[in-house]
Each structure stands twice: as structure tokens, then as C-alpha cells.
C-alpha positions as CSV (number, residue, x, y, z in Angstrom):
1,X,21.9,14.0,-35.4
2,X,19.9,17.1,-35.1
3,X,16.8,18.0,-34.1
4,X,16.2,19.9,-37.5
5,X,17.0,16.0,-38.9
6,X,14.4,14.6,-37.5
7,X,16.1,12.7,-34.5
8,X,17.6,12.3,-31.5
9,X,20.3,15.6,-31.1
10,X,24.0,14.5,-30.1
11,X,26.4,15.3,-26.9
12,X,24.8,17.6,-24.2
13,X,22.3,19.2,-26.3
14,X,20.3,16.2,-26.3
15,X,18.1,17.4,-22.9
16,X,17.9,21.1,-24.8
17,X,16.1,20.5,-28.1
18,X,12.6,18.7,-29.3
19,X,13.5,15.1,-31.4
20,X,11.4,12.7,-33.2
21,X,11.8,8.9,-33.1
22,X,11.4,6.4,-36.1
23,X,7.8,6.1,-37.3
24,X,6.4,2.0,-36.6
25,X,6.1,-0.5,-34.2
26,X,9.5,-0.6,-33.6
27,X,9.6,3.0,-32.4
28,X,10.0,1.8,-28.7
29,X,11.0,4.8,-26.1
30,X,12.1,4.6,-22.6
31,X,11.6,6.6,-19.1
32,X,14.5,6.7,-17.3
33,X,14.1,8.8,-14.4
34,X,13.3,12.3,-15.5
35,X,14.5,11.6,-19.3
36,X,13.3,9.9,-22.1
37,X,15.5,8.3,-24.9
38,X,15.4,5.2,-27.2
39,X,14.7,1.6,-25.6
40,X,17.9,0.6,-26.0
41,X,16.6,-3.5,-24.7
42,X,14.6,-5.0,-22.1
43,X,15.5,-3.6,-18.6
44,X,16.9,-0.6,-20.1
45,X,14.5,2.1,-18.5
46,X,11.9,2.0,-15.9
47,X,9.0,2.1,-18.7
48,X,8.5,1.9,-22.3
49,X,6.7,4.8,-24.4
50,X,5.2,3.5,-27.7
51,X,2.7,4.7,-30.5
52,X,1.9,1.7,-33.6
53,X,-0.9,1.4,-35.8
54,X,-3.3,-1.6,-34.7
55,X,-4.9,-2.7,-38.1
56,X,-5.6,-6.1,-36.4
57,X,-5.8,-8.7,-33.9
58,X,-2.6,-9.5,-34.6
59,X,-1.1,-6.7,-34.7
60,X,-1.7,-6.2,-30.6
61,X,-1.4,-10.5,-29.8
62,X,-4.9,-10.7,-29.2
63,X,-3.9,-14.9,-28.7
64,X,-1.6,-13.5,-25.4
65,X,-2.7,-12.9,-22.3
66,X,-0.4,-10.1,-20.2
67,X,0.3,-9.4,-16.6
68,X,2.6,-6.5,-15.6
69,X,3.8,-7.3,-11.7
70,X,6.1,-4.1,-12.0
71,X,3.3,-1.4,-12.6
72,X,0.6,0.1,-13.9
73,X,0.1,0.1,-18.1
74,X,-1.3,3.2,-19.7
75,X,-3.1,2.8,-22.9
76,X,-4.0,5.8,-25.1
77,X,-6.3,5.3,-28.2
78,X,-6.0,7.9,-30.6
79,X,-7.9,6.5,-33.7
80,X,-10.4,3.1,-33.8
81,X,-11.6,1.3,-31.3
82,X,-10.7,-1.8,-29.3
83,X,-11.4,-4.3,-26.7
84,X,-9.7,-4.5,-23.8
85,X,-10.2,-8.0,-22.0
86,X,-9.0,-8.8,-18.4
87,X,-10.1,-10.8,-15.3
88,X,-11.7,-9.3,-12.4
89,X,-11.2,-9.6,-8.8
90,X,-13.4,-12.5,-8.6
91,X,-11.4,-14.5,-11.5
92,X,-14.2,-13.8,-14.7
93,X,-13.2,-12.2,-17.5
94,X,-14.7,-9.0,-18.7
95,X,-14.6,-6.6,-21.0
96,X,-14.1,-3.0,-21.6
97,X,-14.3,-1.5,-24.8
98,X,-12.2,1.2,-25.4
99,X,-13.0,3.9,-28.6
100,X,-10.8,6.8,-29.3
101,X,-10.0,9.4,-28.4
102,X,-9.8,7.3,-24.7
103,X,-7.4,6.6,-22.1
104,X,-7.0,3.4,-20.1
105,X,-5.8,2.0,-16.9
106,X,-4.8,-1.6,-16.8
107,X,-3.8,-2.1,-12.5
108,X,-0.4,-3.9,-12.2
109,X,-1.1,-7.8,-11.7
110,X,-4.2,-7.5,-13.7
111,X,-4.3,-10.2,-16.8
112,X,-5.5,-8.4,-19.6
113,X,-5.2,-8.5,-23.5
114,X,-6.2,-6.5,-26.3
115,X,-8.5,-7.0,-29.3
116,X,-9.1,-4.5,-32.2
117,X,-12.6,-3.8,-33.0
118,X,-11.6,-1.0,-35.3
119,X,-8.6,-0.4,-36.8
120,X,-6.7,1.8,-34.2
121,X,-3.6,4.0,-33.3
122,X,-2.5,2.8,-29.9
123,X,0.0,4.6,-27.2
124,X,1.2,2.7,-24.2
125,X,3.0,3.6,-21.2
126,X,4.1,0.3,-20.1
127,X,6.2,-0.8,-16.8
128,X,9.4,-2.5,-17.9
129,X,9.8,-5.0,-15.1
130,X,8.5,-8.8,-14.8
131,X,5.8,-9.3,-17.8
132,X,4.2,-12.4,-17.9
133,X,2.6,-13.6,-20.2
134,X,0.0,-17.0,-21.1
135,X,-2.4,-18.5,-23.9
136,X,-4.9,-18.1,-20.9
137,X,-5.3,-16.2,-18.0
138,X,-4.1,-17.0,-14.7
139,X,-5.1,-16.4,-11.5
């Protein structure tokens, strides 16, 4: 496919010309080194690239709690507003509230989990090794 088709180009040009993913949720990109291509599965690139619409608490698992051992988490709000819960040094949970247009940090090893406040677009730069992830926090 070409980049004039709206996707990823074929054979050797594909480091040469601009391409466009699949619009959605399922629109998952990964870093591997110094190129980006399609998530092909889990452990397939160093970090996943994504951009979905958050109409909702579920649409982001506000019910799971996340902790990424393998890195730090980028998340870019373009549109809404959300809630971004996680537990501090001293083991409370707090709460930073996040409205676009904003960038966030979440610290490898932090527990965190989203909420939507408003209806949002979110981006995430997320590290693709161990993720774990609870119904609660843990310490």
C-alpha cells in the first residue's frame, strides 16, 4: 500500500514516505528502535503509540488499576478532560486532573488509572514490558 492510500507504503520505501494508521482504538503503533510500524502483539516493540476517543469510564478501564515496571507512560490529552488517579510515595491515592490540551507523566512502578471527566481524545506513549495490573492498588 501507498502512502497516497492512506497506509503503510510497501518494500524499502516504507522508512521514505509519511503513512497513516487505521482510525480507533485498535489503531495500536510500535517504537522499535528508531522506527515506528504497526503493533504487530504484545512484546513486539519497545513501546506502544496510540490515539482513541475516551467517551467514558469505560472506555479507559477506569475499574483497573496499572503499573508499568518497564518505563515511563506518556499521556497526551488533546480534547476533554480526565482524572488521572495514582498512589503516592507514602501509599494514598491522589489525584491529578488532567484537561486538554495537556501532557502527562505517569513514573514507571507508579499505580495509576484513568477516569474521564469529560469526554476526551487520549494519546499514550506506553512502555511495552511487564504491566500489571489489579482491582486495587498495590503497594
Amino acid at each position: 500500500m501507498t502512502a497516497d492510500e492512506g497506509g503503510l507504503p510497501d518494500g524499502d520505501r516504507a522508512e521514505r514516505v509519511p503513512w497513516t494508521c487505521e482510525p480507533g482504538r485498535g489503531a495500536m503503533l510500535g517504537l522499535h528502535g528508531e522506527t515506528i510500524a504497526p503493533l504487530a502483539g504484545p512484546g513486539d516493540a519497545l513501546r506502544m503509540i496510540g490515539l482513541f476517543d475516551a467517551p467514558d469510564d469505560a472506555s479507559v478501564h477506569a475499574h483497573v488499576w496499572e503499573c508499568h515496571d518497564a518505563g515511563d507512560e506518556l499521556l497526551m490529552v488533546a480534547r476533554g478532560r480526565l482524572a488521572l488517579d495514582f498512589v503516592d510515595a507514602t501509599g494514598a491515592v491522589r489525584t491529578l486532573e488532567i484537561t486538554a490540551p495537556c501532557l502527562a507523566v505517569v513514573p514507571s512502578r507508579c499505580w495509576h488509572r484513568l477516569r474521564v471527566l469529560a469526554p476526551a481524545v487520549l494519546a499514550f506513549v506506553t512502555p511495552m514490558g511487564r504491566t500489571r495490573r489489579s482491582a486495587q492498588p498495590l503497594g
